[in-house]
Short mmCIF file of the C-alpha atoms (twelve columns), coordinates in Angstrom:
data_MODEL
# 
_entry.id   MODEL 
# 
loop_
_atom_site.group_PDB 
_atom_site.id 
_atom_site.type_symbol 
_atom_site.label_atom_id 
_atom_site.label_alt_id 
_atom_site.label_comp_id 
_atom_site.label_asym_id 
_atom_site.label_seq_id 
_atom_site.Cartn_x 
_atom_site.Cartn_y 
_atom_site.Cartn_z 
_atom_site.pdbx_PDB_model_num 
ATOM 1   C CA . UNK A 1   32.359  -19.437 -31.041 1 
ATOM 2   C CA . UNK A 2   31.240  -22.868 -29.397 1 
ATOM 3   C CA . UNK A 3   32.639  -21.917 -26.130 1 
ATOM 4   C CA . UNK A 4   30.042  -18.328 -26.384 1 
ATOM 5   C CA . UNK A 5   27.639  -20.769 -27.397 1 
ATOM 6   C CA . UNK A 6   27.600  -23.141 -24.103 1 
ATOM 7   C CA . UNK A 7   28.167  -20.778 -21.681 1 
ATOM 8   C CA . UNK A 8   24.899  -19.231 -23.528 1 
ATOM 9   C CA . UNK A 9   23.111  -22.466 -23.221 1 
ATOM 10  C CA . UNK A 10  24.162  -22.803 -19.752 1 
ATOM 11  C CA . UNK A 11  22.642  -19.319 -18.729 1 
ATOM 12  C CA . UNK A 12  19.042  -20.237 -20.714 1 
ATOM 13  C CA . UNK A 13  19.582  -23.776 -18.636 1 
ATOM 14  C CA . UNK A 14  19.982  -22.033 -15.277 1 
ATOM 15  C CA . UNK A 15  17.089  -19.471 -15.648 1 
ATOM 16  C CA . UNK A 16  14.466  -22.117 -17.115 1 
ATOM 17  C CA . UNK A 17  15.456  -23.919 -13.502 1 
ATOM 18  C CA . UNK A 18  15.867  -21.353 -10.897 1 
ATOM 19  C CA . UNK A 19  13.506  -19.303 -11.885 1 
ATOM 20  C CA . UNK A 20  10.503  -21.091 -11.659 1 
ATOM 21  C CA . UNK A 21  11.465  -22.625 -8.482  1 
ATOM 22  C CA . UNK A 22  11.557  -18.891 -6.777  1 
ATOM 23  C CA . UNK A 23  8.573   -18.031 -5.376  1 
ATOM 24  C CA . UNK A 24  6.863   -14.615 -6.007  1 
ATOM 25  C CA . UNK A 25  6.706   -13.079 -2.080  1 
ATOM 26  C CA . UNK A 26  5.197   -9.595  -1.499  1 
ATOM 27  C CA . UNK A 27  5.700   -9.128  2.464   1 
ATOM 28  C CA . UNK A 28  4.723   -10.953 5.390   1 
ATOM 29  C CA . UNK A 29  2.428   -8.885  8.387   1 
ATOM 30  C CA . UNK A 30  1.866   -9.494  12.037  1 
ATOM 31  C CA . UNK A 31  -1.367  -8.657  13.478  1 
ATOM 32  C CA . UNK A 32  -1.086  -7.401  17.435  1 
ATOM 33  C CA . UNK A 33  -3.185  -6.619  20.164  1 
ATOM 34  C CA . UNK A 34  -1.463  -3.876  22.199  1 
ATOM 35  C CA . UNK A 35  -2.579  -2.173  25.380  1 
ATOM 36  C CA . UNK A 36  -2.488  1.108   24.515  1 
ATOM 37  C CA . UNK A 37  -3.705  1.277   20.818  1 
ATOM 38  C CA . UNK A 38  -4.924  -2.267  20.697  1 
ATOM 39  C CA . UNK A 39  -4.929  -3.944  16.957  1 
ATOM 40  C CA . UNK A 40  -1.966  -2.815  15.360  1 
ATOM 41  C CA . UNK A 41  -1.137  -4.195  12.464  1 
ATOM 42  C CA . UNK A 42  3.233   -4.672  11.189  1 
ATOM 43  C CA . UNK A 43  3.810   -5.100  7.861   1 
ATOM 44  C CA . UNK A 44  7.209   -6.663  6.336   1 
ATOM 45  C CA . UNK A 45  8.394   -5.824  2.876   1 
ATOM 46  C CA . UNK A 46  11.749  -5.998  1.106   1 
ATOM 47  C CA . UNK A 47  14.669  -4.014  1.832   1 
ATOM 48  C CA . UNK A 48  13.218  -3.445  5.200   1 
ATOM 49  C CA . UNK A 49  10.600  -1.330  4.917   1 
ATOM 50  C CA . UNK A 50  8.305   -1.496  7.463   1 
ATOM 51  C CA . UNK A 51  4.554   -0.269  8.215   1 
ATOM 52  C CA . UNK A 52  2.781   0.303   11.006  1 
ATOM 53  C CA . UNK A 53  -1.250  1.208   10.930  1 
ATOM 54  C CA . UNK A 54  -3.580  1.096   13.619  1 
ATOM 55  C CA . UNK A 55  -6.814  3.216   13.818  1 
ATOM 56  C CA . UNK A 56  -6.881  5.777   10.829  1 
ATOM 57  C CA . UNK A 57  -2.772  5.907   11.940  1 
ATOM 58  C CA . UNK A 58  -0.286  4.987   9.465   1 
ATOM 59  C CA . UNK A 59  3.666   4.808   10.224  1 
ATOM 60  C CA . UNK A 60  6.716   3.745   8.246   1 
ATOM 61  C CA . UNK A 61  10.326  2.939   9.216   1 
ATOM 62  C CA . UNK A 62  13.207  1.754   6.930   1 
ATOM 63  C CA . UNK A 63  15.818  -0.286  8.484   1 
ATOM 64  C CA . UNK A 64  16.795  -2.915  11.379  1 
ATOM 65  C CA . UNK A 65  18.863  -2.582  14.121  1 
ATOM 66  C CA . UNK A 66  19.749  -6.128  15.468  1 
ATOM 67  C CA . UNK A 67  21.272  -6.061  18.849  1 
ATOM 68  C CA . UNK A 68  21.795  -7.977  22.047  1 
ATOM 69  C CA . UNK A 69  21.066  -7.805  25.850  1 
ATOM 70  C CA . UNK A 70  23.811  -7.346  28.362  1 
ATOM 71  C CA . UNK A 71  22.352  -11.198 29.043  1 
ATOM 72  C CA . UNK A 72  22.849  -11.996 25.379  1 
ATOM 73  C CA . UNK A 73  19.562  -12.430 24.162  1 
ATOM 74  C CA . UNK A 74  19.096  -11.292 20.601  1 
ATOM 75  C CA . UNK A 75  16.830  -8.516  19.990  1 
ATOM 76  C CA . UNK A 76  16.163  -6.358  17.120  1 
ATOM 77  C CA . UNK A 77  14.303  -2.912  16.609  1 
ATOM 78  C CA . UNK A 78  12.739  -1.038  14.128  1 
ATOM 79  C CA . UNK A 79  12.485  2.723   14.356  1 
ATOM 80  C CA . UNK A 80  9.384   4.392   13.072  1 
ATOM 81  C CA . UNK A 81  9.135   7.792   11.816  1 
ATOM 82  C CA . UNK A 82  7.135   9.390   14.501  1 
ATOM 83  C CA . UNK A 83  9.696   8.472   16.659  1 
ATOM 84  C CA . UNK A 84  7.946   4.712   18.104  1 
ATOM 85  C CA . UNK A 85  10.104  1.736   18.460  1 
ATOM 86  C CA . UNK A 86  9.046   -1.870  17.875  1 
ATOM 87  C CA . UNK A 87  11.052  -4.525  19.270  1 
ATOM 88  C CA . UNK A 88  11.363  -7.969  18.243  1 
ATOM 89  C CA . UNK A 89  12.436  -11.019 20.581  1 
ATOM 90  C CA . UNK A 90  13.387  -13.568 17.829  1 
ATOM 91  C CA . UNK A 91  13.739  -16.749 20.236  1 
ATOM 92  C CA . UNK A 92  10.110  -16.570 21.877  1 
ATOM 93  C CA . UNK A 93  8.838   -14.435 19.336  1 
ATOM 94  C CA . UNK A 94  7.412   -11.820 21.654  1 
ATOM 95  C CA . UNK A 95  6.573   -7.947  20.222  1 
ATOM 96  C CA . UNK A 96  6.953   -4.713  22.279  1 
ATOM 97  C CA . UNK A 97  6.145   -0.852  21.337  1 
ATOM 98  C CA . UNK A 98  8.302   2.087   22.975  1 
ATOM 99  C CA . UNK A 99  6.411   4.627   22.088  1 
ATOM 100 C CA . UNK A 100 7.858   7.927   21.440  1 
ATOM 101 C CA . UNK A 101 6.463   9.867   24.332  1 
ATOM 102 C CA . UNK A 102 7.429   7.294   27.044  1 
ATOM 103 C CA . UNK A 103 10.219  5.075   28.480  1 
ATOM 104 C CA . UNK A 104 8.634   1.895   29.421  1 
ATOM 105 C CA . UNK A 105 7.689   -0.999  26.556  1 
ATOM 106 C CA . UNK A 106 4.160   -1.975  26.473  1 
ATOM 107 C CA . UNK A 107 4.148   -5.929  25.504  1 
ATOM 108 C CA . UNK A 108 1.914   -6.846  22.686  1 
ATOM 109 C CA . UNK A 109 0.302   -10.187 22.083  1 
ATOM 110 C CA . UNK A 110 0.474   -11.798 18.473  1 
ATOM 111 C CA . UNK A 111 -3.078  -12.089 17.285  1 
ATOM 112 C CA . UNK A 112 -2.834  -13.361 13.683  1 
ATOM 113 C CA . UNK A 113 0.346   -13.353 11.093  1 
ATOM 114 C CA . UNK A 114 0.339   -14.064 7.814   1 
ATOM 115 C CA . UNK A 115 1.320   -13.577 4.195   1 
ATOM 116 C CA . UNK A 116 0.208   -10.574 1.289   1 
ATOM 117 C CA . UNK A 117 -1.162  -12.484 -1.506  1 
ATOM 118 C CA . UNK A 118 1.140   -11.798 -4.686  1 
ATOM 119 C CA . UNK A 119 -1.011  -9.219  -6.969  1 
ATOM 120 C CA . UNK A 120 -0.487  -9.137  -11.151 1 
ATOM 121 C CA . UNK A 121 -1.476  -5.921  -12.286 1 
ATOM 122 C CA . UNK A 122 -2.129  -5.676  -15.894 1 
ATOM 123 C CA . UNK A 123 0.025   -4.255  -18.716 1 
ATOM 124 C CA . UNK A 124 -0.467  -0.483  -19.051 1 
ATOM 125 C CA . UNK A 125 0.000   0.743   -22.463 1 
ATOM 126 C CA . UNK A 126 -0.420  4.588   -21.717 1 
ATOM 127 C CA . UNK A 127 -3.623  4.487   -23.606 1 
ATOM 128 C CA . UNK A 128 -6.693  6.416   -21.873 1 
ATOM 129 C CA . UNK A 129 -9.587  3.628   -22.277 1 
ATOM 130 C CA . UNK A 130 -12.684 5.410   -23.688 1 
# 
């Protein structure tokens, strides 16, 4: 019984420590000025899911394919579901769009980036409020 004790102390130990120190995160977005649809803005959540909205246009993609260039240079894209490719240049942090009907990659310039604010919604009890 002591031993189921400490290892139960332990575990209370660890999560009064760890968890505070993790910080609540709900996705990071890139704001970009592109040619042909101009401010597009790339949103980042977990499990990469990915959104793309520009005008009253509103894409998704789930995934990352991370990649190289015959040169080596590390690249990776994200596929959207109208059939539009983003690609990211990690090293000089540079954006392009494929889009679906065309070959060539329009460059897009970062405008703004930043971070979703973490929102608490409040406790839903299934009652109707009168």
């Amino acid at each position: 019984m002591p031993k189921l004790k400490m290892t139960l102390a332990r575990s209370l130990l660890f999560c009064a420590v760890a968890l505070p120190l993790s910080a609540a995160w709900a996705g990071d977005a890139v704001r970009l000025d592109c040619l042909t649809r101009q401010n597009v803005l790339i949103s980042f959540f977990k499990y990469h899911l990915t959104t793309m909205k520009w005008g009253n246009h509103f894409q998704i993609a789930s995934g990352v394919r991370k990649t190289q260039t015959k040169a080596g240079k590390r690249y990776e894209v994200i596929s959207f579901r109208n059939g539009d490719d983003l690609i990211y240049f990690p090293a000089n942090e540079r954006y392009y769009l494929i889009y679906a009907d065309q070959q060539k990659p329009e460059r897009c310039q970062t405008e703004e980036s930043f971070t979703y604010p973490v929102v608490s919604l409040p406790r839903y009890d299934g009652k109707a409020n009168s």
